[in-house]
C-alpha positions as CSV (number, residue, x, y, z in Angstrom):
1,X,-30.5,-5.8,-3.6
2,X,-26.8,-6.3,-4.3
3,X,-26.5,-2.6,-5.3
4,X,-28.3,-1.3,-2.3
5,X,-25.5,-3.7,-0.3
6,X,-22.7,-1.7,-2.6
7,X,-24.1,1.8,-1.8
8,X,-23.7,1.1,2.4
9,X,-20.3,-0.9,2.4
10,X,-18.0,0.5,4.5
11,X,-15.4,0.0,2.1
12,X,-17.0,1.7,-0.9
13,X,-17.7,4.2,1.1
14,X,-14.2,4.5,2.8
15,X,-12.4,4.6,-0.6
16,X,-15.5,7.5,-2.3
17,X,-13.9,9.9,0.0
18,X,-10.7,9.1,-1.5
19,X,-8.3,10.5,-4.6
20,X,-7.3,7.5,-5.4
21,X,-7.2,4.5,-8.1
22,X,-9.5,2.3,-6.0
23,X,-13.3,3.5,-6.5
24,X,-12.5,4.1,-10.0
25,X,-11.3,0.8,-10.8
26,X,-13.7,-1.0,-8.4
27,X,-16.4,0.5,-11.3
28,X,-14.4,-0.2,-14.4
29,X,-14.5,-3.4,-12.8
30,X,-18.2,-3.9,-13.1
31,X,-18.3,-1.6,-16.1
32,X,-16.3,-4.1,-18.2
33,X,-17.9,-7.4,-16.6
34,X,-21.4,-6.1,-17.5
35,X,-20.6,-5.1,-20.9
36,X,-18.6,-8.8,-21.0
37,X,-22.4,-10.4,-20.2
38,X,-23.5,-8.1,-22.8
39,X,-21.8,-9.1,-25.2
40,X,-22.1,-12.9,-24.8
41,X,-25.4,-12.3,-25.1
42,X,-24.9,-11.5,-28.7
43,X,-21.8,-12.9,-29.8
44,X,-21.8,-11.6,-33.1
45,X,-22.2,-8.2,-32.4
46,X,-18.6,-6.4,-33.0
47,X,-20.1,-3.2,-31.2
48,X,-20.5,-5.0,-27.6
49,X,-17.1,-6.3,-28.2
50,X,-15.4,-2.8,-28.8
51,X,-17.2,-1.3,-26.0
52,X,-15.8,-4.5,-24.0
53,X,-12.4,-3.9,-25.0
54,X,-12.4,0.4,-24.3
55,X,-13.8,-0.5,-20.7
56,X,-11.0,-3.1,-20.1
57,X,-8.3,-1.1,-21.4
58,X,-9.4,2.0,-19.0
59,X,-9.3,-1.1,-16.4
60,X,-6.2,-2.5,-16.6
61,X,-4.5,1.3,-17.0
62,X,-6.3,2.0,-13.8
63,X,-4.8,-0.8,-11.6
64,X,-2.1,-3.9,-12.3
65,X,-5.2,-6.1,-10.5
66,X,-6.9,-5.6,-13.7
67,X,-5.2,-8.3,-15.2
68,X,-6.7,-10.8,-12.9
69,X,-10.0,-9.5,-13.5
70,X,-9.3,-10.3,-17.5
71,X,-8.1,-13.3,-16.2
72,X,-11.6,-13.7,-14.3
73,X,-13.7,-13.1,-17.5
74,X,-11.4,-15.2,-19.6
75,X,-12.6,-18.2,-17.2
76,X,-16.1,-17.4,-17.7
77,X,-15.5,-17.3,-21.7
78,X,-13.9,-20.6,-21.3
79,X,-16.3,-22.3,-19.2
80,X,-19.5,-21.2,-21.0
81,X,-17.5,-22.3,-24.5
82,X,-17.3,-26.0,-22.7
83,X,-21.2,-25.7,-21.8
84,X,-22.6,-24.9,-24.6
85,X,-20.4,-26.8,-27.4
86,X,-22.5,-29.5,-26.4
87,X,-26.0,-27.8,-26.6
88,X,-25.9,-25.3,-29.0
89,X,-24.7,-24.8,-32.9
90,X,-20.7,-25.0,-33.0
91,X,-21.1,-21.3,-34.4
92,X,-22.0,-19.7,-31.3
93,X,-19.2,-20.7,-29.2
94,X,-16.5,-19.3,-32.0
95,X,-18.5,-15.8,-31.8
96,X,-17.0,-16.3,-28.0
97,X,-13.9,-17.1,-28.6
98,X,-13.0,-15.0,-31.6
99,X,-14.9,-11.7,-29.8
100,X,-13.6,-12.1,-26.9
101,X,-9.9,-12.8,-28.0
102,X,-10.6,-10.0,-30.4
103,X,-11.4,-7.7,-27.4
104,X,-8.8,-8.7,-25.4
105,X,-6.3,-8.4,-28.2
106,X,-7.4,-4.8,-29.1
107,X,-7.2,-3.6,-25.4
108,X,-3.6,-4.9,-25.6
109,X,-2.6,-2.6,-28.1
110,X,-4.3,0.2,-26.6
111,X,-2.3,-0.4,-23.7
112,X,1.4,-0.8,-25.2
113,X,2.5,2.3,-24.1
114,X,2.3,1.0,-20.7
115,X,4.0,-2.5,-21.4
116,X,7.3,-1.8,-20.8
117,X,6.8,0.1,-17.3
118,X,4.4,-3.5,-16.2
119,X,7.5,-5.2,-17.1
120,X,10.4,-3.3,-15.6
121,X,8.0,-3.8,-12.5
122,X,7.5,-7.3,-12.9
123,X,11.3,-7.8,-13.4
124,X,12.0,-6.2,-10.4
125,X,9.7,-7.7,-8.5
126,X,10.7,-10.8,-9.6
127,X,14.2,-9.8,-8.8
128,X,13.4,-8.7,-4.9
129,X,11.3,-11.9,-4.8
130,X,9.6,-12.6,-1.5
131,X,12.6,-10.7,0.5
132,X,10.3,-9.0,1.9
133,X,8.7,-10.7,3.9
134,X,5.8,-10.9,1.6
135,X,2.4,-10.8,3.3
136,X,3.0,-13.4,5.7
137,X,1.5,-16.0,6.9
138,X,-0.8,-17.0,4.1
139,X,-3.9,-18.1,6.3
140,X,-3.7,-15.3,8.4
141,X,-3.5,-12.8,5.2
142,X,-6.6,-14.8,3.6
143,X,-8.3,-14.1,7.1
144,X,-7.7,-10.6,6.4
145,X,-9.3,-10.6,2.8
146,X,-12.7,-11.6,4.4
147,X,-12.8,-8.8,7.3
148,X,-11.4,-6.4,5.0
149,X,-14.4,-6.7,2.5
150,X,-16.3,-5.9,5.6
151,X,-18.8,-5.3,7.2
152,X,-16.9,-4.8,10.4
153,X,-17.3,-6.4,12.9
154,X,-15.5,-9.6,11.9
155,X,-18.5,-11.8,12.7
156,X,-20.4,-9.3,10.5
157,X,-17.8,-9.7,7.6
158,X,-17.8,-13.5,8.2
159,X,-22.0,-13.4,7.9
160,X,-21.1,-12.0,4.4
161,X,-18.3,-14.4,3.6
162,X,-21.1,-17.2,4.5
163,X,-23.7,-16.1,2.3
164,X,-21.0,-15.5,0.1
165,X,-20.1,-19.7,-0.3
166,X,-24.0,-20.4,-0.1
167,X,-24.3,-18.0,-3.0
168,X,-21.7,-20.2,-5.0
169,X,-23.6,-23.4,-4.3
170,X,-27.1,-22.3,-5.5
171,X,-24.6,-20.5,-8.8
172,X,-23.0,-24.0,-9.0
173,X,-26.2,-25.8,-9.8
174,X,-28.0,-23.5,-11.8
175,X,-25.2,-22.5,-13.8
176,X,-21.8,-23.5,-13.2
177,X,-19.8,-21.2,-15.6
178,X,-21.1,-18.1,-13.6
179,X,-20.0,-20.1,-10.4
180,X,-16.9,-20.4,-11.3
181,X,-16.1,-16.8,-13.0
182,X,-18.2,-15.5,-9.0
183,X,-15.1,-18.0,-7.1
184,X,-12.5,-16.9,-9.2
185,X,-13.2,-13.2,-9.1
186,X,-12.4,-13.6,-5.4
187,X,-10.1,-16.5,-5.5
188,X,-7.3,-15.0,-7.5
189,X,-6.5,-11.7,-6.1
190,X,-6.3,-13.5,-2.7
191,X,-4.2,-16.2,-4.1
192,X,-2.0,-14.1,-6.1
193,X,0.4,-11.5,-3.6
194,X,0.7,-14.9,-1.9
195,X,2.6,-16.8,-4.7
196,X,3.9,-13.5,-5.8
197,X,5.5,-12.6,-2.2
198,X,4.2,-9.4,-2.5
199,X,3.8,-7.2,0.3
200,X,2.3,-4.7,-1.0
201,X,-0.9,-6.1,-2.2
202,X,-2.8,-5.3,0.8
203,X,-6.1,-6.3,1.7
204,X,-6.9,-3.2,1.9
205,X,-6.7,-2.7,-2.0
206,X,-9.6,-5.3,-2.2
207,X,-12.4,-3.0,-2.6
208,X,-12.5,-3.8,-6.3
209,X,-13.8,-7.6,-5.3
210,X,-17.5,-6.2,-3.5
211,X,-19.6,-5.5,-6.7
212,X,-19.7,-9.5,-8.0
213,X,-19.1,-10.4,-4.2
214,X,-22.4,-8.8,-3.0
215,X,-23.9,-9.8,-5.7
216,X,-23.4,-13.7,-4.8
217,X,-24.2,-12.7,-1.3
218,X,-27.8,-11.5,-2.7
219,X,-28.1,-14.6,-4.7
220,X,-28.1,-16.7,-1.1
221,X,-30.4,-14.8,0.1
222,X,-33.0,-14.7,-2.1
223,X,-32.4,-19.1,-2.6
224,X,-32.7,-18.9,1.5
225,X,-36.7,-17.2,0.8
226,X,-37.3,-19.8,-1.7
227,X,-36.0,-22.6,0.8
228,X,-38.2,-21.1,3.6
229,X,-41.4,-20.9,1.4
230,X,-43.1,-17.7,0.2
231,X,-46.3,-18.6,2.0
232,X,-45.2,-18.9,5.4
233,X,-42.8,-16.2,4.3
234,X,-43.6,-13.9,1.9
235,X,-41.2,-11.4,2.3
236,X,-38.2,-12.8,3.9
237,X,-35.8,-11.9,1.0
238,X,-36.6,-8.6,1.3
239,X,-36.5,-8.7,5.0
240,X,-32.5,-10.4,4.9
241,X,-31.3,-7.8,2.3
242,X,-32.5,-5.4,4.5
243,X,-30.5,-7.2,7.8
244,X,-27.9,-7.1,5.6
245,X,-28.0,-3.4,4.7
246,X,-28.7,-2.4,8.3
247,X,-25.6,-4.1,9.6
248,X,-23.5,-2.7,6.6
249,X,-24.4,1.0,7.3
250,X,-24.1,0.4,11.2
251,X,-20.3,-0.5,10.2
252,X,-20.2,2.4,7.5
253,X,-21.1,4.8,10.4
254,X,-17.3,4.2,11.8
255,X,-15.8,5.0,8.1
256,X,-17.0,8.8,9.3
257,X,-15.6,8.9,12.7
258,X,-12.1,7.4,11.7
259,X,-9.9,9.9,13.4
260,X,-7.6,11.1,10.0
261,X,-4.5,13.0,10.9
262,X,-4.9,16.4,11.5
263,X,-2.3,18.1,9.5
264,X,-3.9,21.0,8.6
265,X,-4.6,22.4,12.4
266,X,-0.9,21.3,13.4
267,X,0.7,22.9,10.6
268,X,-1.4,26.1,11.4
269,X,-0.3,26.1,14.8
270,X,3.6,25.9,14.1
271,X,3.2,28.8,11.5
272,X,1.6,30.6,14.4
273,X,3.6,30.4,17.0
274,X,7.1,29.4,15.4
275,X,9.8,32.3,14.4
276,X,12.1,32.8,11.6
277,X,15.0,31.5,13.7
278,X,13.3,28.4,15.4
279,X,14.1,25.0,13.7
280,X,11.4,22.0,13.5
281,X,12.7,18.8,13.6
282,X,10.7,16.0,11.4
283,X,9.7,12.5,12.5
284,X,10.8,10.0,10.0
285,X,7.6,7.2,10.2
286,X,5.4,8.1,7.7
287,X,6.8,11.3,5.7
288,X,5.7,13.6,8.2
289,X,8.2,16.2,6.7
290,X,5.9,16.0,3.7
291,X,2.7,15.8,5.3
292,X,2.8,18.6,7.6
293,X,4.9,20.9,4.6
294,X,2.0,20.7,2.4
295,X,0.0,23.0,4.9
296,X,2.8,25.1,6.8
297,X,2.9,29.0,6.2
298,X,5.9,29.8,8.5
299,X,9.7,30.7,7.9
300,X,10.9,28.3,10.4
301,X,13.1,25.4,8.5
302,X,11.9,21.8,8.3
303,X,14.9,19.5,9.2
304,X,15.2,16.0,10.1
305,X,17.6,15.6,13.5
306,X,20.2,14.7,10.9
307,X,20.3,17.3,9.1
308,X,20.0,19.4,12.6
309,X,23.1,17.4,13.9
310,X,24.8,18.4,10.7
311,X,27.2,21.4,11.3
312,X,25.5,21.7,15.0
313,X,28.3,24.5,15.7
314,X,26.5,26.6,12.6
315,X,22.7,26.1,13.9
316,X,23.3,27.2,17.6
317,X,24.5,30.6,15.6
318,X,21.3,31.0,13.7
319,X,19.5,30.3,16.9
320,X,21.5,32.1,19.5
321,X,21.0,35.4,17.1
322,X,17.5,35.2,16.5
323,X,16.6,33.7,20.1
324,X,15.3,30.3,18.3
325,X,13.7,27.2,19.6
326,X,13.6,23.9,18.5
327,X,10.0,22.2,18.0
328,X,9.4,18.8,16.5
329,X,6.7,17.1,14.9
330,X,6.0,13.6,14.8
331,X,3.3,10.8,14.7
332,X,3.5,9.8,18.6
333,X,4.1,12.0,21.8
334,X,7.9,11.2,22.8
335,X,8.4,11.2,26.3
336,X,11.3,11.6,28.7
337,X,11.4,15.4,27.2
338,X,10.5,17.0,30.0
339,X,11.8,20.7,28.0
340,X,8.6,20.0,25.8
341,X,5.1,20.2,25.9
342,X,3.1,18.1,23.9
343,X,0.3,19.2,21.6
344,X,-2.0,16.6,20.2
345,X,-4.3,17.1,16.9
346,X,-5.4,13.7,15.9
347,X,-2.5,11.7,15.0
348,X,-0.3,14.6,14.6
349,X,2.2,15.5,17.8
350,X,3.6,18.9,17.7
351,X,6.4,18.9,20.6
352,X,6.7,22.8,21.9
353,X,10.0,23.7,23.6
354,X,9.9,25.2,26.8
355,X,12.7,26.9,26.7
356,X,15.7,28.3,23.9
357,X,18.9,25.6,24.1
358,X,22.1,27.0,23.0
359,X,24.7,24.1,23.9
360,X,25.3,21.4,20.8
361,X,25.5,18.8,23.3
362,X,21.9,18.8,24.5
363,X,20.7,19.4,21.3
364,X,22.5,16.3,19.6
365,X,21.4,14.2,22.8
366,X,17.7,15.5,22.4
367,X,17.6,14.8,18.6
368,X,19.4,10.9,19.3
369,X,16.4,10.6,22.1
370,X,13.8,11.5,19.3
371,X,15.4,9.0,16.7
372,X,15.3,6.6,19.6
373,X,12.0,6.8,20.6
374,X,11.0,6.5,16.7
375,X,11.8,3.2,15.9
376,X,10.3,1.8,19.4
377,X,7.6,3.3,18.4
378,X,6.7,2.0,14.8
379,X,5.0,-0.9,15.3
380,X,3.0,0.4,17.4
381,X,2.1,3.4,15.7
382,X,1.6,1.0,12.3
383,X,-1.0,-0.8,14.8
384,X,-3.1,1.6,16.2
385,X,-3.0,3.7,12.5
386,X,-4.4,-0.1,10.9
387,X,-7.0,-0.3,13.9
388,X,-8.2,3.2,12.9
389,X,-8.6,2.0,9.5
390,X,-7.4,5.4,8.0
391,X,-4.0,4.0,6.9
392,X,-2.9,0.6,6.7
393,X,1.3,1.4,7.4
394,X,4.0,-1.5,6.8
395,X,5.6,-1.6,10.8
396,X,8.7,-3.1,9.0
397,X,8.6,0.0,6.6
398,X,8.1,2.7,9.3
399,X,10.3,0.9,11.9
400,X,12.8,0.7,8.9
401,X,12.4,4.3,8.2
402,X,13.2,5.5,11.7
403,X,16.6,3.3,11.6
404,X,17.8,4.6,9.0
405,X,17.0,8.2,10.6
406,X,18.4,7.3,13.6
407,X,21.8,6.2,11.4
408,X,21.8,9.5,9.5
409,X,22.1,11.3,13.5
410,X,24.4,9.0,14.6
411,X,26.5,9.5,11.7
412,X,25.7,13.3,11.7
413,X,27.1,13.1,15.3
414,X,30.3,11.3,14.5
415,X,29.4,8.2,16.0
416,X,30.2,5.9,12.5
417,X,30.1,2.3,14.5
418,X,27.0,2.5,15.9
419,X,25.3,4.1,13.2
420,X,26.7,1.5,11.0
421,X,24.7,-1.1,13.5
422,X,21.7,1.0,13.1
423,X,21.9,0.9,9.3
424,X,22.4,-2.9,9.5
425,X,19.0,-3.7,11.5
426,X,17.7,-1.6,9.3
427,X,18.3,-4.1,6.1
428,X,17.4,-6.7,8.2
429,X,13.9,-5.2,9.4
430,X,13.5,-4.2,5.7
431,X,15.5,-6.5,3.3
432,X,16.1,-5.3,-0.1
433,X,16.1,-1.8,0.4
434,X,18.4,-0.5,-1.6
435,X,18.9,3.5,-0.1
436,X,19.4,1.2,3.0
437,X,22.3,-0.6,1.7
438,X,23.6,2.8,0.4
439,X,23.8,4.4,4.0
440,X,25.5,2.0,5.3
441,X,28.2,1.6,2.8
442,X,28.5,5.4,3.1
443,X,28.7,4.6,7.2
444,X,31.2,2.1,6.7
445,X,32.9,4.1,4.6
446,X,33.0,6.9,7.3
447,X,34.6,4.0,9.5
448,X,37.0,2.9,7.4
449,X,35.8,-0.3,6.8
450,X,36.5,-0.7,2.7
451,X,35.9,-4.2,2.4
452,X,32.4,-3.5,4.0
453,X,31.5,-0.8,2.6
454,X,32.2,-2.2,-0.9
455,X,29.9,-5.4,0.0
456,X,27.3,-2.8,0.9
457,X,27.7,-1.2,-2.4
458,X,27.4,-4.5,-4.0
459,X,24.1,-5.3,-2.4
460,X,22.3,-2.0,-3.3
461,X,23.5,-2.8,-6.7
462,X,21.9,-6.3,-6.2
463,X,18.6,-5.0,-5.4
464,X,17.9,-2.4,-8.4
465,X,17.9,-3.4,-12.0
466,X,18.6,0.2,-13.1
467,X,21.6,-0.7,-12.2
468,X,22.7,-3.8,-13.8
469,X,24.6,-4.0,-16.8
470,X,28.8,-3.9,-17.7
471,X,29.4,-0.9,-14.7
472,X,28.1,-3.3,-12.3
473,X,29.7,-6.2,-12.6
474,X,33.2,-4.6,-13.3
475,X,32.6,-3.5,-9.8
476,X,31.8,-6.6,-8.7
477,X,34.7,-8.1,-10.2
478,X,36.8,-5.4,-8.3
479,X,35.1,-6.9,-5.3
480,X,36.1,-10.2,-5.4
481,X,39.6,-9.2,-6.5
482,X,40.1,-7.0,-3.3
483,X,40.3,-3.7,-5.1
484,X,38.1,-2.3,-2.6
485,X,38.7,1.6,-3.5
486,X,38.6,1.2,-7.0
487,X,35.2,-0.9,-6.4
488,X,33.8,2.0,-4.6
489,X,34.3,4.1,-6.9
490,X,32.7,2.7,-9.7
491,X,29.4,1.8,-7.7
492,X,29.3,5.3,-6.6
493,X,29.4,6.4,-10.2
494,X,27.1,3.5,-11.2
495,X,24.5,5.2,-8.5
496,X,25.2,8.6,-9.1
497,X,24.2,8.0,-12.8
């Protein structure tokens, strides 16, 4: 039953259609807590525990979150040692212990080439801290865990999460060492990007969890048949696993009319209907540039309104020879542009001038508007892209990313003071960034602000480990002795290196 659930989640089914680490790793998962039972079951057999320690290695290599499922089986080990010291021949519990360690130890080594990365990460991590906001406010982000392991709706995901706990009383009395590996298997991936501040360990990523989850979730059901009585009842186990499945593949149905951006149609259209000498200005959101570059065929360039700004005397040449147009392309429909026409395909807006502009002032205005109406629009684009359910988008990364756009056209367009206040609520919306701190160094720079700038420097330095070491804090020393050129200079060598 708790396989037929697995097969119509929403979730599994979401992340099958995906390239990515999170249906793979959802089965190593399983693979290596099945071969753990397996080998408990025979303690003594070195082949289970080989076989135990391959499928955990492949784990952890697939996903950091691998860790906690070790961590997860290590409880089990522990807790069915405890049990059975007390009922069983000492002997048996060492064949735990020493296999499992053995296991455990072996997949270590297999994964050492890999150490050092997992620890520059965890260094850094641990450097950055919870600056980021984290995941917010804890009860809210455990609130997510549920309805992200679905089914949706949230009542539906909250009928689960129900059975769920039932599941882990009727596990509890029977046997409490597998009640305890079932909590823990969801209990410390939620737990941990909370005490880790990490914002990045979305609940999203939780698809791994549903395998021993459903699995408790069958266990309730079939204790709620035996509760009922099989006479008056015969079949009511079957009958609630298949409730259960119809309400998972009723959600499941909405996996395959999420509306996913349609880059490939957009991009077909610009290489269709776009010249040589036209220019198409990229939003800065959610790397459209790289998105809608992957599919398009045409000669036109693909330039961010800085980097149109940028020598704006040399572009209008290009265009005024070859007649050109400038088109744009971002995740929302700006408005106010009443030169353009708006072309939606599905979370892709390609903006279509009406007419050829020749003048640099227009231009630089239009591009400023664009970078404008980016960062008012990020958290709302973040929040209808999450209600989609096709991406799950930071707001304070995209809003983040269209300030620090909006600074590159300011500064593009000689306007160094507010582009340095652009750059600044752009560290603030996203603290830690380091390229952040960088552009606004550079801005202050521009302004003549050394002092400033040098501070900036020091704060991008401050945020990237890479970086630390002799160079960096000679520079810092510079700082705080008022040697603000001279500081400057060594943190631009420090970063250029």
């Amino acid at each position: 039953s708790a396989i037929l659930l697995l097969a119509v989640s929403p979730t599994v089914i979401k992340y099958a259609q995906e390239a990515r680490m999170h249906a793979l790793f959802m089965l190593l998962a399983a693979l290596s807590s099945l071969l753990l039972f397996r080998a408990l079951r025979r303690p003594a057999s070195w082949l289970r525990w080989l076989a135990y320690a391959l499928a955990m290695a492949a784990t952890i290599y697939v996903m950091y979150f691998g860790f906690l499922i070790m961590t997860a089986h290590g409880i089990l080990v522990l807790s069915l040692v405890i049990k059975q010291r007390y009922t069983v021949a000492a002997r048996q519990p060492r064949h735990m212990v020493v296999g499992f360690g053995s296991a455990i130890g072996f997949a270590g080594v297999l994964y050492l080439p890999w150490w050092p990365v997992l620890f520059d990460i965890r260094r850094k991590r641990a450097a950055v801290g919870a600056i980021e906001g984290g995941v917010g406010e804890p009860a809210t982000f455990l609130l997510g865990v549920v309805t992200a392991l679905g089914p949706s709706p949230a009542m539906a995901a909250w009928l689960f999460f129900g059975l769920y706990i039932g599941g882990l009383i009727v596990l509890l009395r029977r046997n409490w060492p597998v009640a305890l590996f079932a909590a823990s298997w969801l209990v410390l991936p939620a737990m941990l990007p909370i005490l880790l501040g990490d914002p990045r360990a979305l609940q999203f990523r939780y698809a791994f969890v549903l395998p021993v989850y459903l699995l408790v979730v069958s266990v309730a059901v079939w204790q709620l048949t035996v509760r009922l009585g099989t006479r008056q009842f015969p079949r009511a186990g079957q009958y609630g696993i298949w409730v259960l499945t119809t309400i998972s593949l009723i959600g499941s149905l909405q996996t395959y009319e999420q509306p996913k951006p349609n880059w490939r149609e957009a991009a077909a259209y610009l290489s269709a209907n776009t010249a040589p000498a036209d220019i198409i200005l990229i939003g800065p959101l959610w790397d459209e540039g790289r998105f809608i570059g992957y599919y398009y065929r045409g000669q036109a360039p693909l330039l961010t309104p800085a980097a149109m700004v940028t020598n704006i005397e040399g572009r209008l040449a290009g265009l005024r020879q070859g007649n050109g147009r400038i088109w744009a392309v971002n995740r929302f429909a700006p408005a106010g542009m009443d030169a353009f026409d708006n072309h939606s395909f599905s979370g892709v807006v390609i903006s279509e001038p009406r007419l050829a502009v020749f003048e640099a002032e227009p231009l630089t205005g239009a591009a400023l508007n664009l970078a404008d109406q980016a960062v008012d629009a990020a958290y709302s684009w973040a929040a209808e892209a999450e209600a989609q359910g096709v991406l799950n988008p930071d707001p304070r990364t995209a809003q983040a990313a269209a300030l620090r756009a909006q600074g590159d056209t300011l500064l593009a367009a000689g306007q160094p003071e507010a582009a340095i206040s652009t750059y600044h609520a752009a560290v603030e919306s996203f603290p830690g960034w380091v390229s952040g701190f960088i552009a606004l160094a550079e801005a202050y720079q521009a302004a003549g602000n050394l002092p400033a700038a040098a501070e900036a420097y020091r704060n991008a330095v401050k945020f990237n480990l890479d970086w630390y070491g002799p160079a960096a804090d000679s520079a810092a020393d510079l700082v705080d002795a008022g040697e603000w050129q001279a500081a400057i200079e060594e943190y631009q060598q420090l970063i250029d290196h």
